[in-house]
Steps between C-alpha positions, in 0.01 A plus 500: 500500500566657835374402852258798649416521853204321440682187312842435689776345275501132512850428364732304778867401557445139491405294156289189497763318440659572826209490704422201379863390590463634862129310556687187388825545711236568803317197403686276249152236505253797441269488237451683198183624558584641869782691362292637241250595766782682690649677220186555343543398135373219331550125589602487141764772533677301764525202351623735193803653694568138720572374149724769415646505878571106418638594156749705607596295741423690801316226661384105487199374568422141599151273526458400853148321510239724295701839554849664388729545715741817393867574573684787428837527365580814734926520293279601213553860363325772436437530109508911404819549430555734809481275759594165316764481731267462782328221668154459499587407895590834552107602403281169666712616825346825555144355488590146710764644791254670683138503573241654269224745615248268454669256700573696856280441801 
């Protein structure tokens, strides 16, 4: 199916996966449910691609009190076969090194 002028395409550049990343490297003690909010998927869904983030061994996470506190293991690579030479560094830097839209003023 094809977007029309009166439905505009909805596909994007980024995954879940590495929005999810991005929230959590902006806020490594953010909740689940916030970045769900942000992204706008299910709380569910996050906690489905945290596990596979933490699977694959692109980030920690540790209890501190009642929350989780998340890491990142930015000398991780890339998995398509492409750009599995890559950092994921290279990608959380273009969305942390400068301000965001939302951000300014």
């Amino acid at each position: 199916m094809h977007a029309t002028e009166n439905e505009p395409s909805t596909w994007t550049f980024l995954t879940h996966h590495a929005r999810v990343l991005v929230a959590i490297t902006r806020d490594p003690g953010v909740r689940l449910r916030e970045i769900a909010e942000g992204i706008g998927i299910t709380e569910r869904a996050v906690q489905k691609i945290v596990s596979d983030l933490y699977q694959a061994g692109y980030l920690t996470r540790e209890r501190v009190g009642r929350r989780n506190h998340y890491s990142l293991n930015l000398d991780q690579h890339f998995r398509y076969p492409t750009e599995a030479d890559l950092p994921i560094s290279l990608l959380i830097g273009i969305f942390t090194q400068r301000g965001l839209p939302h951000q300014d003023g």
